[in-house]
C-alpha positions in Angstrom: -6.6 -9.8 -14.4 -6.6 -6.8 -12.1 -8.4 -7.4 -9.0 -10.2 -5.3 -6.1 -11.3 -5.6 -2.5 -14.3 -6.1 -0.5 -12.7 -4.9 2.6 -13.6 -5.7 6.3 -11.3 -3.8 8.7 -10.5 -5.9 12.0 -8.5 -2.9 13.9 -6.0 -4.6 16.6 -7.3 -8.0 16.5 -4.8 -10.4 16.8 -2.1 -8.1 17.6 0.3 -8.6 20.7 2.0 -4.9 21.1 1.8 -1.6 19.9 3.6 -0.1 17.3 4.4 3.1 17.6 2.8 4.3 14.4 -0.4 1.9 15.0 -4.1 3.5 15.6 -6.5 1.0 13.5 -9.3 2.4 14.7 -8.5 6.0 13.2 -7.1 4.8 10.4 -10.0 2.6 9.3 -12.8 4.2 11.5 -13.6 1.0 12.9 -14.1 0.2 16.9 -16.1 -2.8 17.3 -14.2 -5.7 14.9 -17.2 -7.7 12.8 -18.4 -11.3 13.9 -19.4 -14.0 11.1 -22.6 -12.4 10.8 -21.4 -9.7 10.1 -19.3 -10.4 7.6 -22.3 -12.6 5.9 -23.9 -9.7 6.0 -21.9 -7.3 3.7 -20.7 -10.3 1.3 -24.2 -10.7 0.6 -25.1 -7.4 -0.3 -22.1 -6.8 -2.2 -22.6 -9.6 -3.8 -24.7 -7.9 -6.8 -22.0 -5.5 -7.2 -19.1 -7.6 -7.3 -20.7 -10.0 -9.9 -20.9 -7.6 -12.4 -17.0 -6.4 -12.5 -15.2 -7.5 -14.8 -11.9 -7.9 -12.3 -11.9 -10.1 -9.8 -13.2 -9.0 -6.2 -11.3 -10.3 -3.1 -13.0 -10.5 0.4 -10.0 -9.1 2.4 -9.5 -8.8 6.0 -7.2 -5.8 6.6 -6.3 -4.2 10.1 -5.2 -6.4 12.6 -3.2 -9.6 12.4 -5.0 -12.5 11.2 -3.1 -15.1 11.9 -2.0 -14.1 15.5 -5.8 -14.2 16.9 -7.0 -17.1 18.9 -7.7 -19.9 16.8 -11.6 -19.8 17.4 -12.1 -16.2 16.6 -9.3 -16.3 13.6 -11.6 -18.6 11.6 -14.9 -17.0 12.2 -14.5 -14.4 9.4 -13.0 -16.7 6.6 -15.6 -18.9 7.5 -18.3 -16.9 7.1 -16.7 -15.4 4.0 -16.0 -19.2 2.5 -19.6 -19.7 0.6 -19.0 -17.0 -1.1 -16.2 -17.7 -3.0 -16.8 -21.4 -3.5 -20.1 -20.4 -4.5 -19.0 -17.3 -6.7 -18.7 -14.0 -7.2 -15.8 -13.6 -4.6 -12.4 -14.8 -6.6 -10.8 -15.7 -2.8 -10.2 -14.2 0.1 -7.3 -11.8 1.3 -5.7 -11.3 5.1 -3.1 -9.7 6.5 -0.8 -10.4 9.6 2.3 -10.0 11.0 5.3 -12.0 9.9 6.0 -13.6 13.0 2.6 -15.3 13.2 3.0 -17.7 10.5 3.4 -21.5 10.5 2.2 -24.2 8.8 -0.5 -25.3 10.5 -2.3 -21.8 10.0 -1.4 -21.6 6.7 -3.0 -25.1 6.4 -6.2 -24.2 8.0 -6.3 -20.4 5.9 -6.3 -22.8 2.9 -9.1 -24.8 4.1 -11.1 -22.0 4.1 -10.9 -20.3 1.1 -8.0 -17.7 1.6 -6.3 -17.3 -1.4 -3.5 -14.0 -0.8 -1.5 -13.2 2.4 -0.5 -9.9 2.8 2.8 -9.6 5.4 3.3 -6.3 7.2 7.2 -5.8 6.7 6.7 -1.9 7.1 11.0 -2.2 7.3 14.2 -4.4 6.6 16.2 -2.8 9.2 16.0 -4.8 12.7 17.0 -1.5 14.7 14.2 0.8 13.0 11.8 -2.3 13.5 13.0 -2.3 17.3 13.2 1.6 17.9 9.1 1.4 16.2 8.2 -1.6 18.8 7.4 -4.2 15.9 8.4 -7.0 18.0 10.1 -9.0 14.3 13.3 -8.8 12.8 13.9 -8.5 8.8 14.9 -12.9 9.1 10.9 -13.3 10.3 9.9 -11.6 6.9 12.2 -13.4 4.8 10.9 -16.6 6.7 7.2 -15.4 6.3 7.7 -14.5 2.8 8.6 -17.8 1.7 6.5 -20.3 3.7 3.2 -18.1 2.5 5.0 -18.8 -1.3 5.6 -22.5 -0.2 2.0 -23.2 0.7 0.6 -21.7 -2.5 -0.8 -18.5 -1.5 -0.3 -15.1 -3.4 1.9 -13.0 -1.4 1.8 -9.7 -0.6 4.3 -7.1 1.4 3.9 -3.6 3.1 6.4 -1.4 3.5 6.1 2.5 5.3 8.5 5.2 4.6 9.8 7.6 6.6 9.0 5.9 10.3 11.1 6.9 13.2 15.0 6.2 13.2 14.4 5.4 9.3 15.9 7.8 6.1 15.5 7.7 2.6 18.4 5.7 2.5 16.9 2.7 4.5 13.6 3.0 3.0 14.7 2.3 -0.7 17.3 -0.5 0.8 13.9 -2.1 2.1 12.2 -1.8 -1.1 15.2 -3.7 -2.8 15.4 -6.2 -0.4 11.8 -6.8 -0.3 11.5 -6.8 -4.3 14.3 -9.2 -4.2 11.5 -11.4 -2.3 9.4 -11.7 -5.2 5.8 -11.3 -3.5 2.9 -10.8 -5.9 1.9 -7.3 -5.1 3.2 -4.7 -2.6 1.5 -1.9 -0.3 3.5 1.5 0.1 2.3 3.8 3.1 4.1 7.0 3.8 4.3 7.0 8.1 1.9 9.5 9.5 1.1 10.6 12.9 -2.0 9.6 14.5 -3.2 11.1 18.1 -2.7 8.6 20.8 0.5 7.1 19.3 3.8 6.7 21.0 5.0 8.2 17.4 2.8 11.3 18.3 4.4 11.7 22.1 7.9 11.2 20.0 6.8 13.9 17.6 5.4 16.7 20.4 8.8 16.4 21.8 10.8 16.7 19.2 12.3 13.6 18.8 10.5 12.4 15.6 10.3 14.8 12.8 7.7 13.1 9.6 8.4 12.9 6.2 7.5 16.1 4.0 4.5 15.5 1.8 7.4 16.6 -1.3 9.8 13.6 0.1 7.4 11.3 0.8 6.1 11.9 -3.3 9.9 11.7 -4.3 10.6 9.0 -2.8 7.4 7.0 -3.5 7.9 7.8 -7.2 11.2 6.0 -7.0 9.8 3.6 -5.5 7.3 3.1 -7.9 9.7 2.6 -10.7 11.4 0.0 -8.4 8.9 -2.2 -8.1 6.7 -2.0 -11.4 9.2 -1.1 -13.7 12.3 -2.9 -12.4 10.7 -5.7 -11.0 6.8 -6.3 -12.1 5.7 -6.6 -9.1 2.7 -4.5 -9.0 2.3 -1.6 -6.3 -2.0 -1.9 -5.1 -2.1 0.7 -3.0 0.2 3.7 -2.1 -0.4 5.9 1.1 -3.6 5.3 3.4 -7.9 5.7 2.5 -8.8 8.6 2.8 -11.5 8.9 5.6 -13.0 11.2 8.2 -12.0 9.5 11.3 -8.2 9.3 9.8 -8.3 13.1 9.3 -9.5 13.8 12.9 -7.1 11.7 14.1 -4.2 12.8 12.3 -1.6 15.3 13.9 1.0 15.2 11.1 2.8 13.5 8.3 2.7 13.4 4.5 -1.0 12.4 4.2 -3.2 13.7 1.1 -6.0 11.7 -0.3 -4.3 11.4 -3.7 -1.2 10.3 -2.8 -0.2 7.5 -5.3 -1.7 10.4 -8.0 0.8 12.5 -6.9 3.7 9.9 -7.0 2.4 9.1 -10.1 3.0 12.3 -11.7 6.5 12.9 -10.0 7.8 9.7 -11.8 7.1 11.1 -15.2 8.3 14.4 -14.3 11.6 12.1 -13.9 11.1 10.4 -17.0 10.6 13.4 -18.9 13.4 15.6 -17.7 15.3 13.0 -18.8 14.6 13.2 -22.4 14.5 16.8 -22.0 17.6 18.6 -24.1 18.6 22.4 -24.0 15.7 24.7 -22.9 13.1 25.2 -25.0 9.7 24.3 -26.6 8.7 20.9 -27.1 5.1 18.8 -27.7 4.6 15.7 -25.3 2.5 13.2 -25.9 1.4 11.0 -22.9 -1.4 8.3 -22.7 -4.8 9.8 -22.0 -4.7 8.2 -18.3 -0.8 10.5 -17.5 -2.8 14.1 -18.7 -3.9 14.6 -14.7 -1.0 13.6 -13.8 1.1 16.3 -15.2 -1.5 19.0 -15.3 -3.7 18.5 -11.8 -2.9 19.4 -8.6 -2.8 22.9 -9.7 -0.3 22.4 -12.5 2.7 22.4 -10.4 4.8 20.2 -12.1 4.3 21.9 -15.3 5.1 24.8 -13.1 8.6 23.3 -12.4 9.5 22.9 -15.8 8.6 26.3 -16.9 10.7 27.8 -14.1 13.5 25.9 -15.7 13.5 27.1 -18.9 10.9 24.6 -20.7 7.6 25.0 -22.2 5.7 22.1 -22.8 2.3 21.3 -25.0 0.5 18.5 -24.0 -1.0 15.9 -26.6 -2.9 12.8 -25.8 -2.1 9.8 -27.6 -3.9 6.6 -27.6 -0.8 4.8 -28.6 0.6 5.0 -25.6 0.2 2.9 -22.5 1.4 3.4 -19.4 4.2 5.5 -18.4 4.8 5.8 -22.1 6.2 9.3 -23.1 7.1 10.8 -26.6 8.4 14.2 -26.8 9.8 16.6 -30.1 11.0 19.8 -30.0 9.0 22.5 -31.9 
């Protein structure tokens, strides 16, 4: 069953440096994190909402580090939350954190109260990219993290970001594999951008950091996509950051657009059908109803790209095909 989110953002809390990439507040628009009331509150009135899906809705905590917060505080959320998913609609509830702030007895005491997914920001497998972006883990504390939240019985979940500083494409696929190779449940992919007040934006006004093209960022999320869904079956729930107001105020550069996974979407059947592509020419593709936008919004620029190299291509919907299905004849 697919699932979706109720989500609280907690920006900061429970974390014990500063990345350099790292504004919560901009990126979720959040500057006061919510108490238990709070929380009450808006599970409550979503309540109504929720009940009626027919996927399964998740509370989830997203924005700071769960598990790293003092003890008191860390529990006041998922406590408040708790009712509601013993009591229905809520299916569990979801947090992230850091993967140096996991033992057992927090995993224990998660479990007590209803949390159900644990989502571990990796953002890299390389301990000198994770060092030169002020993480404060290595790659070992995510392999660790990984398989203790496993152990206990949660669902895991892993973020990765491209293109951060001292990174390349190179390293950023080597992370994917490696965190593929940990089998979590579903995975996160954010391209890096730059956010005001950010030692990544002091980096970038001097020169020092150049950001990921929005066109590499797409290429290399499309592979990446492939990776993980089609390689491994680990499904990818969100790719590249909400779009909101405070996040475009606050951005000063990067490979941000508020369809991002959209457009990685449609670069990996661009791949897949240059591939089955022969000598230049006419030929009639047929794509599930879901791919059309893929190929055709945005302007039409990918279609673009294929007439410029010789091809001309009519587009027919078929119902028979799911997914990233493609069928294409010459004509």
């Amino acid at each position: 069953m697919k699932h979706a989110n109720l989500s609280i953002f907690v920006p900061h809390a429970g974390c014990k440096n500063q990345c350099s990439f790292c504004d919560q507040r901009g990126i979720s628009g959040a500057i006061c994190p919510p108490g238990g009331e709070d929380v009450r509150k808006l599970c409550a009135a979503c309540a109504p909402e929720a009940a009626k899906r027919e996927t399964a809705t998740e509370i989830a905590f997203f924005g700071g580090s769960s598990t790293a917060i003092e003890p008191g505080y860390m529990l006041e959320r998922p406590e408040a939350a708790y009712p509601c998913v013993k009591d229905g609609p809520y299916a569990g509830i979801r947090v992230s954190t850091r993967p140096d702030a996991i033992d057992e007895k927090r995993l224990l005491t998660l479990k007590k109260y209803g949390v159900s997914a644990i989502e571990l920001g990796a953002q890299s497998m390389s301990d000198a990219v994770l060092e030169k972006n002020r993480r404060g883990h290595t790659a070992a504390d995510v392999v660790r993290a990984a398989q203790m939240v496993q152990d206990a019985g949660f669902s895991l979940g892993l973020q990765m970001m491209t293109g951060l500083y001292g990174s390349d494409e190179a390293a950023d696929y080597r992370t994917g594999e490696e965190l593929a190779s940990l089998r979590p449940d579903t995975m996160r992919v954010y391209p890096t951008i730059v956010l005001k007040g950010t030692y990544l934006a002091e980096l970038y006004a001097q020169g020092a950091y150049r950001p990921q093209s929005l066109l590499e960022a797409v290429t290399l999320g499309a592979r990446l996509l492939w990776l993980f869904e089609e390689e491994n079956n680990i499904p990818v729930i969100r790719m590249g950051l909400h779009a909101q107001d405070a996040l475009e105020q606050s951005r000063v550069a990067g490979p941000y657009h508020p369809a991002f996974r959209e457009l990685c979407e449609g670069r990996l059947l661009l791949g897949l059908i240059q591939e089955k592509l022969q000598k230049p020419g006419a030929y009639r593709l047929s794509i599930s109803p879901r791919s059309v936008s893929r190929l055709t919004g945005h302007g039409g620029h990918l279609l673009k790209e294929l007439e410029k190299q010789g091809y001309q291509i009519e587009i027919e919907q078929d119902g028979r095909l799911i997914g990233r299905e493609i069928e294409i004849k010459e004509v």
